[in-house]
Jmol script that loads the backbone (N, CA, C; Angstrom):
load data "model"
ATOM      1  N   UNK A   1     245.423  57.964   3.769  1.00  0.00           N
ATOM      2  CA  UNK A   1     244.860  56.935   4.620  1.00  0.00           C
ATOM      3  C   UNK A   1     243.437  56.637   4.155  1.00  0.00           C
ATOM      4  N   UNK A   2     243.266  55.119   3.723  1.00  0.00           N
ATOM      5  CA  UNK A   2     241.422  55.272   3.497  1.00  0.00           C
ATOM      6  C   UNK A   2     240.645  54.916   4.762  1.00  0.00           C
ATOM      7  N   UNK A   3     239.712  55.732   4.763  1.00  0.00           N
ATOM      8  CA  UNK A   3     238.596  55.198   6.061  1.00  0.00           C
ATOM      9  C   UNK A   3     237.372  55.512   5.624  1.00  0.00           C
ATOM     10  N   UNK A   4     236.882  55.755   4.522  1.00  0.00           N
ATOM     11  CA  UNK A   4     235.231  54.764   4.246  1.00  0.00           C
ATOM     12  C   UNK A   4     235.390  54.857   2.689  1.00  0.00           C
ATOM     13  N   UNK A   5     233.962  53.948   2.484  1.00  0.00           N
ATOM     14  CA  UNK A   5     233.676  53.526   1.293  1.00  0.00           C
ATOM     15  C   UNK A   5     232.438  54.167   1.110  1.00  0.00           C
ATOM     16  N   UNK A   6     232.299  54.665  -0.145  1.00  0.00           N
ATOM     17  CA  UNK A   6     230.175  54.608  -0.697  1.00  0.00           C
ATOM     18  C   UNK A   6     230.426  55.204  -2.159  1.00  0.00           C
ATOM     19  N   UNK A   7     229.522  54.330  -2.363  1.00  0.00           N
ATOM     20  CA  UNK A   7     228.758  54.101  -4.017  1.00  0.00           C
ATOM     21  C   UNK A   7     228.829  55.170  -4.526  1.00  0.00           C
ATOM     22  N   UNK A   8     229.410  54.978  -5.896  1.00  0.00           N
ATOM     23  CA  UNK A   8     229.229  56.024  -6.608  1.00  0.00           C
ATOM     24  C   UNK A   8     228.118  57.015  -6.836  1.00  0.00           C
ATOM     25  N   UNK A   9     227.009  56.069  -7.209  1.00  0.00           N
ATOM     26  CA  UNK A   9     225.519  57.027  -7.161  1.00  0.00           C
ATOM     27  C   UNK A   9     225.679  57.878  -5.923  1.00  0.00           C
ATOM     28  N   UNK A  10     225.380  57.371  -4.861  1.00  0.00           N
ATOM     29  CA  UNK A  10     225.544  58.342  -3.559  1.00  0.00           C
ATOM     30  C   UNK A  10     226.367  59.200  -3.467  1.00  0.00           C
ATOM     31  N   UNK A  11     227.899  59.231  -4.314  1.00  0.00           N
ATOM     32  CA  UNK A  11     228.929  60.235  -4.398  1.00  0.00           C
ATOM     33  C   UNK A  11     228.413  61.485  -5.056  1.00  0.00           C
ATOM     34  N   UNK A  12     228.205  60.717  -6.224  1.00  0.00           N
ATOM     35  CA  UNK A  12     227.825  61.564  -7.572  1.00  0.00           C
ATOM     36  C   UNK A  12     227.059  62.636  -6.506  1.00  0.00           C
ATOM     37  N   UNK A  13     225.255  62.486  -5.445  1.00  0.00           N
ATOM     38  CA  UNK A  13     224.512  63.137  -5.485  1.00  0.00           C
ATOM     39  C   UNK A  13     224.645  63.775  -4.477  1.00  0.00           C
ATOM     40  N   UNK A  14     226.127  63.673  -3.117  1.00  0.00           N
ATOM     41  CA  UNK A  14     227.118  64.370  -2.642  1.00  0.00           C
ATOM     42  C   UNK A  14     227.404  65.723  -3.205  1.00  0.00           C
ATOM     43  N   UNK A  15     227.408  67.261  -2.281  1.00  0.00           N
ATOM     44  CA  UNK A  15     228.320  68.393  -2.560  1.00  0.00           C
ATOM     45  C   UNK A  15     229.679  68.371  -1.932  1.00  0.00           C
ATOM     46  N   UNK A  16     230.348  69.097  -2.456  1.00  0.00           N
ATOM     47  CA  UNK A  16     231.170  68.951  -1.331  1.00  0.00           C
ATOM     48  C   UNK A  16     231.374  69.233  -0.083  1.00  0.00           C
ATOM     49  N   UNK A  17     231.627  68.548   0.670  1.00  0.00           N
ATOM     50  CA  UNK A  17     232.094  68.812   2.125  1.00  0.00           C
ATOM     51  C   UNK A  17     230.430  68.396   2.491  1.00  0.00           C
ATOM     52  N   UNK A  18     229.406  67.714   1.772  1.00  0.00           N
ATOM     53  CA  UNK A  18     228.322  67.212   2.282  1.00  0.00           C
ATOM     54  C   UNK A  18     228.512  66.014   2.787  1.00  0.00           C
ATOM     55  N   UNK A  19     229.637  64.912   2.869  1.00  0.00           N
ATOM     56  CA  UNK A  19     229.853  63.596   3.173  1.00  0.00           C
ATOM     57  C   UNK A  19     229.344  63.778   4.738  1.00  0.00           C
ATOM     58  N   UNK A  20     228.480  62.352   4.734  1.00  0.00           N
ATOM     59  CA  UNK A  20     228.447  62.369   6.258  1.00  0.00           C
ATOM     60  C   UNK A  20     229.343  61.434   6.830  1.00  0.00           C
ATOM     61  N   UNK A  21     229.731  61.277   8.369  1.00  0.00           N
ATOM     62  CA  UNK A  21     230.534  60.774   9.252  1.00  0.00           C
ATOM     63  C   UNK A  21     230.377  59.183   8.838  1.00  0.00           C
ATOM     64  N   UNK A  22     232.011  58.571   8.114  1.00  0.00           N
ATOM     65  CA  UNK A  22     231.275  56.736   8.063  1.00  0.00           C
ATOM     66  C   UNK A  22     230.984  56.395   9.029  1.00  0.00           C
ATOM     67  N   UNK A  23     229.724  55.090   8.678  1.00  0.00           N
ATOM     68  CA  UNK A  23     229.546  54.790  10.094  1.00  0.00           C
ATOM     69  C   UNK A  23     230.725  53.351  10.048  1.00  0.00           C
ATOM     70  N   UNK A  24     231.198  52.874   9.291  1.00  0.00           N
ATOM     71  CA  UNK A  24     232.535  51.931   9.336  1.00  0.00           C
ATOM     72  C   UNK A  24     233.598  52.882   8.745  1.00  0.00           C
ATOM     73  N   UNK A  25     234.708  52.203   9.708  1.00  0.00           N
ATOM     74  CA  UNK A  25     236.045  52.325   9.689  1.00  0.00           C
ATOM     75  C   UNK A  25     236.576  50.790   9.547  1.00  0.00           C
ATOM     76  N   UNK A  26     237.351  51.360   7.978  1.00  0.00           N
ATOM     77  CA  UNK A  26     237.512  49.957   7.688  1.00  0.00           C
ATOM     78  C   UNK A  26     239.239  49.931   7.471  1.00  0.00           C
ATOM     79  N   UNK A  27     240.325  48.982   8.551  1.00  0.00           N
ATOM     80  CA  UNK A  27     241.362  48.945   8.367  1.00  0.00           C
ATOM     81  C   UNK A  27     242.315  48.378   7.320  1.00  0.00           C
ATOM     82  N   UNK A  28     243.216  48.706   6.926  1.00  0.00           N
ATOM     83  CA  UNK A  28     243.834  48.258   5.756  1.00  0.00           C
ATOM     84  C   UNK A  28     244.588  46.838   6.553  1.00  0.00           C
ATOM     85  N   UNK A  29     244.833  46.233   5.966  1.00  0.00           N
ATOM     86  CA  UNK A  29     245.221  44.391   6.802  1.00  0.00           C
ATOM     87  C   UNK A  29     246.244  43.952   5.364  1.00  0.00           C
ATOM     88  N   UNK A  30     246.780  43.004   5.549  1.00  0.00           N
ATOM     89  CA  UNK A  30     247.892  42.829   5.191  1.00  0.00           C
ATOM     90  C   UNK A  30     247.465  41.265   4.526  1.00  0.00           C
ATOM     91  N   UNK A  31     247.608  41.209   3.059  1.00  0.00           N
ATOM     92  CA  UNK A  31     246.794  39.086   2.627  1.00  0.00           C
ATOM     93  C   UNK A  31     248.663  38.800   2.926  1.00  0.00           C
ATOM     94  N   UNK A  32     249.624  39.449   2.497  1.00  0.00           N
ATOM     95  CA  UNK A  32     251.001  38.364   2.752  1.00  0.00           C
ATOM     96  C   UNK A  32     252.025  39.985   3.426  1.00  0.00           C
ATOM     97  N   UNK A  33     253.048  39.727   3.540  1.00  0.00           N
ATOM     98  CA  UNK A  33     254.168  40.833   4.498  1.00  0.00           C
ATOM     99  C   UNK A  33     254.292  41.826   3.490  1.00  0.00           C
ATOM    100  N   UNK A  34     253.768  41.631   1.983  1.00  0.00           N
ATOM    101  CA  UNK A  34     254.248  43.074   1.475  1.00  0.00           C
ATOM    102  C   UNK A  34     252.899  43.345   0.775  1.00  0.00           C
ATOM    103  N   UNK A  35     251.800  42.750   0.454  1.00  0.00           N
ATOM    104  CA  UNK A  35     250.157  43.306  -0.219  1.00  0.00           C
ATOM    105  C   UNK A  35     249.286  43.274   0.730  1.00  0.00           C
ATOM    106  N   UNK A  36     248.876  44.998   0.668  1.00  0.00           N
ATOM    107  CA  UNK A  36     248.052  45.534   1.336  1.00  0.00           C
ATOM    108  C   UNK A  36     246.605  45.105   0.880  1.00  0.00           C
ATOM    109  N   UNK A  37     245.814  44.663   1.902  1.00  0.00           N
ATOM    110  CA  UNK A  37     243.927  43.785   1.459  1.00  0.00           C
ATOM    111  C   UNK A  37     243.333  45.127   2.230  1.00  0.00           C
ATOM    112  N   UNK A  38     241.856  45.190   1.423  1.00  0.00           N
ATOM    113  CA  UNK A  38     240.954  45.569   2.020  1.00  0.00           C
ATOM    114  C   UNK A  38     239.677  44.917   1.909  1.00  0.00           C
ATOM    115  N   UNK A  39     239.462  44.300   2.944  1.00  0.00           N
ATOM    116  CA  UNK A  39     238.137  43.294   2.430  1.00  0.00           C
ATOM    117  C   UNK A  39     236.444  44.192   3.151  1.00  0.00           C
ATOM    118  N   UNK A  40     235.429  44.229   2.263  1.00  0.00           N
ATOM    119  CA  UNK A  40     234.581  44.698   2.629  1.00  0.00           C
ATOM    120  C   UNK A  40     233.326  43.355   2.973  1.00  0.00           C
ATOM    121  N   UNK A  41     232.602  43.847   3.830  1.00  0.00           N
ATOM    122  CA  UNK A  41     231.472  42.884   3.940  1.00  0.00           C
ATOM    123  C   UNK A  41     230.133  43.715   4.915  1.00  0.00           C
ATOM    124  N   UNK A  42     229.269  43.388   4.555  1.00  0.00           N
ATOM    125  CA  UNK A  42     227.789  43.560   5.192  1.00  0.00           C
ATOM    126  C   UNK A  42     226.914  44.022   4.262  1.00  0.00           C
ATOM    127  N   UNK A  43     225.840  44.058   5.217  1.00  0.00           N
ATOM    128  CA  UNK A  43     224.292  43.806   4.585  1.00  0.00           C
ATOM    129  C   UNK A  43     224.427  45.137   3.614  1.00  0.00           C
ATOM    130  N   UNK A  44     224.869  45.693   4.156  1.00  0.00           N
ATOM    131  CA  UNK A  44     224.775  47.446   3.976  1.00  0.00           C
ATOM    132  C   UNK A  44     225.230  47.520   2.483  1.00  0.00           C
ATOM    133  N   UNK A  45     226.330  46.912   1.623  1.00  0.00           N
ATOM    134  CA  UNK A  45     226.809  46.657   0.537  1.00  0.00           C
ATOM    135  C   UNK A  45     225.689  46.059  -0.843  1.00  0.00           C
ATOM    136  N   UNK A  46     224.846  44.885  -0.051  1.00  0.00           N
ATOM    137  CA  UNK A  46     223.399  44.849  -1.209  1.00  0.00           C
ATOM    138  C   UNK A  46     222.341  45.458  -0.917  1.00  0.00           C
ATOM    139  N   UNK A  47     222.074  46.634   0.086  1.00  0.00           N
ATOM    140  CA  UNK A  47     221.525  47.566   0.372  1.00  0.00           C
ATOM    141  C   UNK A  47     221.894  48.833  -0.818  1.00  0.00           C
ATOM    142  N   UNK A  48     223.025  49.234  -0.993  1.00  0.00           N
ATOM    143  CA  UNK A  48     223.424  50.029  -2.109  1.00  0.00           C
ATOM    144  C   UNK A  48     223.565  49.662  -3.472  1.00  0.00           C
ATOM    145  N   UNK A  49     222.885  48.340  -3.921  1.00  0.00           N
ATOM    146  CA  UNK A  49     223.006  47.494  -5.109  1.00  0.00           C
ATOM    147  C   UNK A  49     224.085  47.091  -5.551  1.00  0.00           C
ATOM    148  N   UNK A  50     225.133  46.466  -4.461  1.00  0.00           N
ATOM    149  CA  UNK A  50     226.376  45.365  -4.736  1.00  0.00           C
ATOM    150  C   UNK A  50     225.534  44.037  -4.516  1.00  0.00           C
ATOM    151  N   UNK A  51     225.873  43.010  -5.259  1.00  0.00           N
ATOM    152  CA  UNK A  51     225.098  41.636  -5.080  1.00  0.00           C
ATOM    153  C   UNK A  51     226.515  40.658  -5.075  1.00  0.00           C
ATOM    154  N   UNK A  52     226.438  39.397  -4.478  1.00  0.00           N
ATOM    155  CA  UNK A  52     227.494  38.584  -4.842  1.00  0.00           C
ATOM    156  C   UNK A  52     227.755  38.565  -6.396  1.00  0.00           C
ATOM    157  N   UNK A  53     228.551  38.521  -6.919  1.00  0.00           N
ATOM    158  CA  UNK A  53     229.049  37.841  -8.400  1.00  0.00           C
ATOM    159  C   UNK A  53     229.504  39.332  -9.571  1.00  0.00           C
ATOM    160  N   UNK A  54     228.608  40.456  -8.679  1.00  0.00           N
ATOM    161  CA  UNK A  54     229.133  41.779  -9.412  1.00  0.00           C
ATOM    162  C   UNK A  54     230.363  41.933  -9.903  1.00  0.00           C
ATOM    163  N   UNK A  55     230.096  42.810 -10.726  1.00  0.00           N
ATOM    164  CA  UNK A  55     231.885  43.187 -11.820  1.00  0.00           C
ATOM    165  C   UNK A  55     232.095  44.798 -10.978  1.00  0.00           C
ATOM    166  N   UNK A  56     233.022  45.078 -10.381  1.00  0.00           N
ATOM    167  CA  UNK A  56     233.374  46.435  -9.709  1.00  0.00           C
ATOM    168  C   UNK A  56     234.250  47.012 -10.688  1.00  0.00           C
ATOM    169  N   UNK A  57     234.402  48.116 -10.672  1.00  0.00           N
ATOM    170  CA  UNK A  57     235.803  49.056 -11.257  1.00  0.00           C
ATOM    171  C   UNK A  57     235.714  49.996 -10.146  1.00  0.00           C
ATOM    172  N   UNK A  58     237.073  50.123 -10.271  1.00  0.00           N
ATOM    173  CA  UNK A  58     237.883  50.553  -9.307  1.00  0.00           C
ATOM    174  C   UNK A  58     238.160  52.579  -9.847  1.00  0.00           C
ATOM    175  N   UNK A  59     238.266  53.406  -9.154  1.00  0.00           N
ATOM    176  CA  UNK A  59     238.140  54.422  -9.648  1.00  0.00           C
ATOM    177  C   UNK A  59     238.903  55.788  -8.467  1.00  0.00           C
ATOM    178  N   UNK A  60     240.391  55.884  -8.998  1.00  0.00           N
ATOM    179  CA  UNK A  60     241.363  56.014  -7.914  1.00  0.00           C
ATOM    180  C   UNK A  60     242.216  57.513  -8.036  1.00  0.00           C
ATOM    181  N   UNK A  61     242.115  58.468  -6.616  1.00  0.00           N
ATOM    182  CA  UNK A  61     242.651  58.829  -7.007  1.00  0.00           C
ATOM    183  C   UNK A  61     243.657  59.661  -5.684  1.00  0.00           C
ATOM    184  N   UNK A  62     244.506  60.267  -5.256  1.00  0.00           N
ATOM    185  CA  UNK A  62     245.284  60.196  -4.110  1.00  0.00           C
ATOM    186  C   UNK A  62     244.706  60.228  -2.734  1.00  0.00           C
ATOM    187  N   UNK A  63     244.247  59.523  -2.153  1.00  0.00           N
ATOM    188  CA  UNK A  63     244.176  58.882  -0.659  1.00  0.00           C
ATOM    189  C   UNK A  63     242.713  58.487  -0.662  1.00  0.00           C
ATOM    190  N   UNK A  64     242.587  58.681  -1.888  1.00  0.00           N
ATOM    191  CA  UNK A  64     240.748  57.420  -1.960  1.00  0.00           C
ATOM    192  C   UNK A  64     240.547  56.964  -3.045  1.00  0.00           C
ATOM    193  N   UNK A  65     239.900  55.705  -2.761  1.00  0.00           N
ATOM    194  CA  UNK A  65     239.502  55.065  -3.951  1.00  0.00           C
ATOM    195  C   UNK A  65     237.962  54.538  -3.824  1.00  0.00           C
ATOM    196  N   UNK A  66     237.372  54.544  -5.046  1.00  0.00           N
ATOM    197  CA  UNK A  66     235.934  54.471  -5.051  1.00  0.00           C
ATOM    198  C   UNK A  66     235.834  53.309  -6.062  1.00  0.00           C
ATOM    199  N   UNK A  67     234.714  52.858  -5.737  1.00  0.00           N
ATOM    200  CA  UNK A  67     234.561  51.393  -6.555  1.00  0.00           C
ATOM    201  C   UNK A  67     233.380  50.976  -7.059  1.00  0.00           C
ATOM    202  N   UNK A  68     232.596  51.143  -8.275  1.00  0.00           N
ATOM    203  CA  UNK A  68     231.522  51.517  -8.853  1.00  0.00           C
ATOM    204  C   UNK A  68     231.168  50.065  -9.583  1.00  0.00           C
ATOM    205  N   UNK A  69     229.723  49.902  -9.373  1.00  0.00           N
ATOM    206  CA  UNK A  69     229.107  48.774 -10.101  1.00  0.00           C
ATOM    207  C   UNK A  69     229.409  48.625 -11.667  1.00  0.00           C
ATOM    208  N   UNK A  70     229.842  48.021 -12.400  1.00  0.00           N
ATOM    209  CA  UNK A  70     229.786  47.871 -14.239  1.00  0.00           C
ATOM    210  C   UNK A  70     228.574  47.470 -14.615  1.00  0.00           C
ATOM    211  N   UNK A  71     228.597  48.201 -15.376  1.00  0.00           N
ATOM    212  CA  UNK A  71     226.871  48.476 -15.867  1.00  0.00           C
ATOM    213  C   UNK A  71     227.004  46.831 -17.171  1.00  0.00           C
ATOM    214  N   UNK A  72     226.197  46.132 -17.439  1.00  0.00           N
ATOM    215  CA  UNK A  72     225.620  44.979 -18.150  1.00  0.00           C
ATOM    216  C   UNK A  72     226.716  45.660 -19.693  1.00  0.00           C
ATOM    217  N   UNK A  73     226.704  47.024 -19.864  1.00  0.00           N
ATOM    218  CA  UNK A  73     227.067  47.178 -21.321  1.00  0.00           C
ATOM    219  C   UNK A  73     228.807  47.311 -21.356  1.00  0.00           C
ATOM    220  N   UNK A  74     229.215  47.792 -19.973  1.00  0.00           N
ATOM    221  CA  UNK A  74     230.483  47.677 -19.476  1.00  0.00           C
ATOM    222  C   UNK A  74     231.046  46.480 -19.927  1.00  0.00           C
ATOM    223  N   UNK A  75     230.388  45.713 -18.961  1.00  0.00           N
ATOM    224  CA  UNK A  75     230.834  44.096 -19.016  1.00  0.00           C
ATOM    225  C   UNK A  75     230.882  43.446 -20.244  1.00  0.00           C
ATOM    226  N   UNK A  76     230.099  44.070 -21.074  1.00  0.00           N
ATOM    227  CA  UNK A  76     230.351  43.164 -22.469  1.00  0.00           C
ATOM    228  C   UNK A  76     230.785  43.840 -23.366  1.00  0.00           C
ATOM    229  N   UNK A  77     231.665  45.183 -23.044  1.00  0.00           N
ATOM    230  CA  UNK A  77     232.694  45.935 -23.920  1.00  0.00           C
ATOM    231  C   UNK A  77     233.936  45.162 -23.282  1.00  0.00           C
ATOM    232  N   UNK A  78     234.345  45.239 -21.907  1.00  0.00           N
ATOM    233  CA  UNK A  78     235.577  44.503 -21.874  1.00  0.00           C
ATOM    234  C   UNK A  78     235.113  42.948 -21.918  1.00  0.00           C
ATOM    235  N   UNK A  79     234.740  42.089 -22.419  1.00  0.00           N
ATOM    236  CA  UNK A  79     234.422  41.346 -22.914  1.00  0.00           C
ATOM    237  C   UNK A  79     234.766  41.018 -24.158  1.00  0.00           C
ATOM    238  N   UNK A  80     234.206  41.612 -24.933  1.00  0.00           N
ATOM    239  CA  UNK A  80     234.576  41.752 -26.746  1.00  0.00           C
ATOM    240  C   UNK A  80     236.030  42.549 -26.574  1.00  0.00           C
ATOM    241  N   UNK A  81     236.566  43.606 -25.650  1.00  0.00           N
ATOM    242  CA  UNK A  81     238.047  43.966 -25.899  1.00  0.00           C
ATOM    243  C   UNK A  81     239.000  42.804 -25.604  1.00  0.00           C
ATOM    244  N   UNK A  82     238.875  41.838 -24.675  1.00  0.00           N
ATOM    245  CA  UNK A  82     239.326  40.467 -24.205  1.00  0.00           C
ATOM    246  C   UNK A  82     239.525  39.844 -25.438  1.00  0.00           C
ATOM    247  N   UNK A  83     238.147  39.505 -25.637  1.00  0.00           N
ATOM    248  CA  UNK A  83     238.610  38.563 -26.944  1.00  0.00           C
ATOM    249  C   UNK A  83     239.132  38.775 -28.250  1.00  0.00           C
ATOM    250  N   UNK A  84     238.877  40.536 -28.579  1.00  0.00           N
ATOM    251  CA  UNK A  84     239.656  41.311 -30.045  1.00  0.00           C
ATOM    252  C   UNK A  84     241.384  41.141 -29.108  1.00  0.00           C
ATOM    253  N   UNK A  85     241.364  40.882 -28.173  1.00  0.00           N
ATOM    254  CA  UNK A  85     242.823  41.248 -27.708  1.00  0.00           C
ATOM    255  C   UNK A  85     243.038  39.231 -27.858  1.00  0.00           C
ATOM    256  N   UNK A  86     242.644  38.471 -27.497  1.00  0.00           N
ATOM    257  CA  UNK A  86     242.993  37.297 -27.839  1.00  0.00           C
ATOM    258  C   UNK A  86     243.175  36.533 -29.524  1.00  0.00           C
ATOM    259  N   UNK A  87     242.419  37.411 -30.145  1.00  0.00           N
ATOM    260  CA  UNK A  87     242.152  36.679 -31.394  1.00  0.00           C
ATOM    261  C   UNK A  87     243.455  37.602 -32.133  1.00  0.00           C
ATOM    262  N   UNK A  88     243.738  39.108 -31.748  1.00  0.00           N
ATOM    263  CA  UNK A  88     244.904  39.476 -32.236  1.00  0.00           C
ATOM    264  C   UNK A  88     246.249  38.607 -32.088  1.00  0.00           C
ATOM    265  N   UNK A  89     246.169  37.916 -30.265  1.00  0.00           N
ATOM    266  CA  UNK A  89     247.188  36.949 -30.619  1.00  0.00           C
ATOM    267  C   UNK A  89     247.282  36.250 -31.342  1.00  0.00           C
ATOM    268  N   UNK A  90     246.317  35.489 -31.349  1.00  0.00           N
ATOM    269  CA  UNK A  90     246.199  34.182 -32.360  1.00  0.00           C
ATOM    270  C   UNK A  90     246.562  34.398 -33.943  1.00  0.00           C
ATOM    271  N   UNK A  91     246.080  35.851 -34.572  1.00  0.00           N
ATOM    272  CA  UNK A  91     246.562  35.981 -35.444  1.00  0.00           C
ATOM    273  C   UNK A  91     248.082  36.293 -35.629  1.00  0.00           C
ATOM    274  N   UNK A  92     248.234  36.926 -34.529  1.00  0.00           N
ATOM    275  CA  UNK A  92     249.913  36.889 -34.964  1.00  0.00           C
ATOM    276  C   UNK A  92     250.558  35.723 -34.810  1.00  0.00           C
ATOM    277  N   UNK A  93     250.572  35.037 -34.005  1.00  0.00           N
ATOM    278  CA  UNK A  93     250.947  33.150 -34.023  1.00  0.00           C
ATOM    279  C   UNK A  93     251.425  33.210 -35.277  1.00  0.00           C
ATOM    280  N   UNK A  94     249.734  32.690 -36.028  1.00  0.00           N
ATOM    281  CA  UNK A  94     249.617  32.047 -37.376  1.00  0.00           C
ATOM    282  C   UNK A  94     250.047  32.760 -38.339  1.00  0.00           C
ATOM    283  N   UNK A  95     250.962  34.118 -38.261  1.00  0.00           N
ATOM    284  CA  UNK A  95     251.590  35.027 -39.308  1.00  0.00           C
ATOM    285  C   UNK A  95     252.669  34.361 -38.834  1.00  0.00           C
ATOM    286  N   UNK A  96     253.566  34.168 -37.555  1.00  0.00           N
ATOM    287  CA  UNK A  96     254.772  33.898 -37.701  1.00  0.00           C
ATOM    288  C   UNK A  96     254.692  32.525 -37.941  1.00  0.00           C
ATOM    289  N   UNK A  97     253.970  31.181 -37.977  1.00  0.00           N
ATOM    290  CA  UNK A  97     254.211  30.390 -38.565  1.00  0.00           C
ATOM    291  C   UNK A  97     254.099  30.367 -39.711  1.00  0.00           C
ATOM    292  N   UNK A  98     253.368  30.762 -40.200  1.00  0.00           N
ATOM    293  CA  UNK A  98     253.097  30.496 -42.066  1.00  0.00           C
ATOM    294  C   UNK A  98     254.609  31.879 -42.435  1.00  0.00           C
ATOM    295  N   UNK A  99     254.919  32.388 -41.719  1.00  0.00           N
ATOM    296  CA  UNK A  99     256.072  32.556 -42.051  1.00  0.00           C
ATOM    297  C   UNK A  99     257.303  32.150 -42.107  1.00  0.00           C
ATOM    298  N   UNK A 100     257.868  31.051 -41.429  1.00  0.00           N
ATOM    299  CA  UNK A 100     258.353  29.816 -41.466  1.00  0.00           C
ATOM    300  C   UNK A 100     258.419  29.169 -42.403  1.00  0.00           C
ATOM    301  N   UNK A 101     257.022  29.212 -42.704  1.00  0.00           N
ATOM    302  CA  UNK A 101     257.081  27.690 -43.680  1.00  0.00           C
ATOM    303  C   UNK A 101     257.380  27.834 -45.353  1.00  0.00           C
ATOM    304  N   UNK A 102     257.168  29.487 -45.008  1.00  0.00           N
ATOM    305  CA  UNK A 102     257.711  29.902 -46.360  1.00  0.00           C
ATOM    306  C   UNK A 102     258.974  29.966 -47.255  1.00  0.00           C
TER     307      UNK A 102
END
end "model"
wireframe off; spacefill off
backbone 0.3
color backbone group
């Protein structure tokens, strides 16, 4: 069952069994009859350095999941893996056509 969220930094500097009591309880809600949403919102979120437009990763593992800011160098490794993964298509395309034409 999940019932709170917090930032990795704050996890990281967590012992165990140091978590304090969330102060939200946040319910799991339903976007259509079979995918489960969890939508987060408040001040409290760019208080811990989430801003609108942030890149999250997701970081999961049985009955919690944690969701950590991507650091500027993150973002532009899957970035360049995106596009080495697009331009591999493209090259294979243009192998099976010029194989064709042969």
């Amino acid at each position: 069952m999940l019932n709170f969220f917090m930032p990795l930094e704050i996890a990281k500097k967590q012992k165990k069994g140091d978590f304090d009591m969330p102060k939200n309880i946040y319910t799991v809600s339903y976007y259509d009859a079979h995918v489960p949403m969890v939508r987060l919102t408040g001040k409290w979120l760019k208080e811990n350095g989430i801003n609108i437009g942030d890149k999250l990763k997701l970081i999961q593992s049985k009955n919690m999941i944690i969701l950590a800011k991507l650091s500027d160098r993150e973002i532009n490794n899957l970035k360049m893996e995106q596009e080495i993964k697009e331009l591999k298509q493209k090259l294979s395309y243009l192998k099976t056509i010029n194989s064709l034409n042969e």
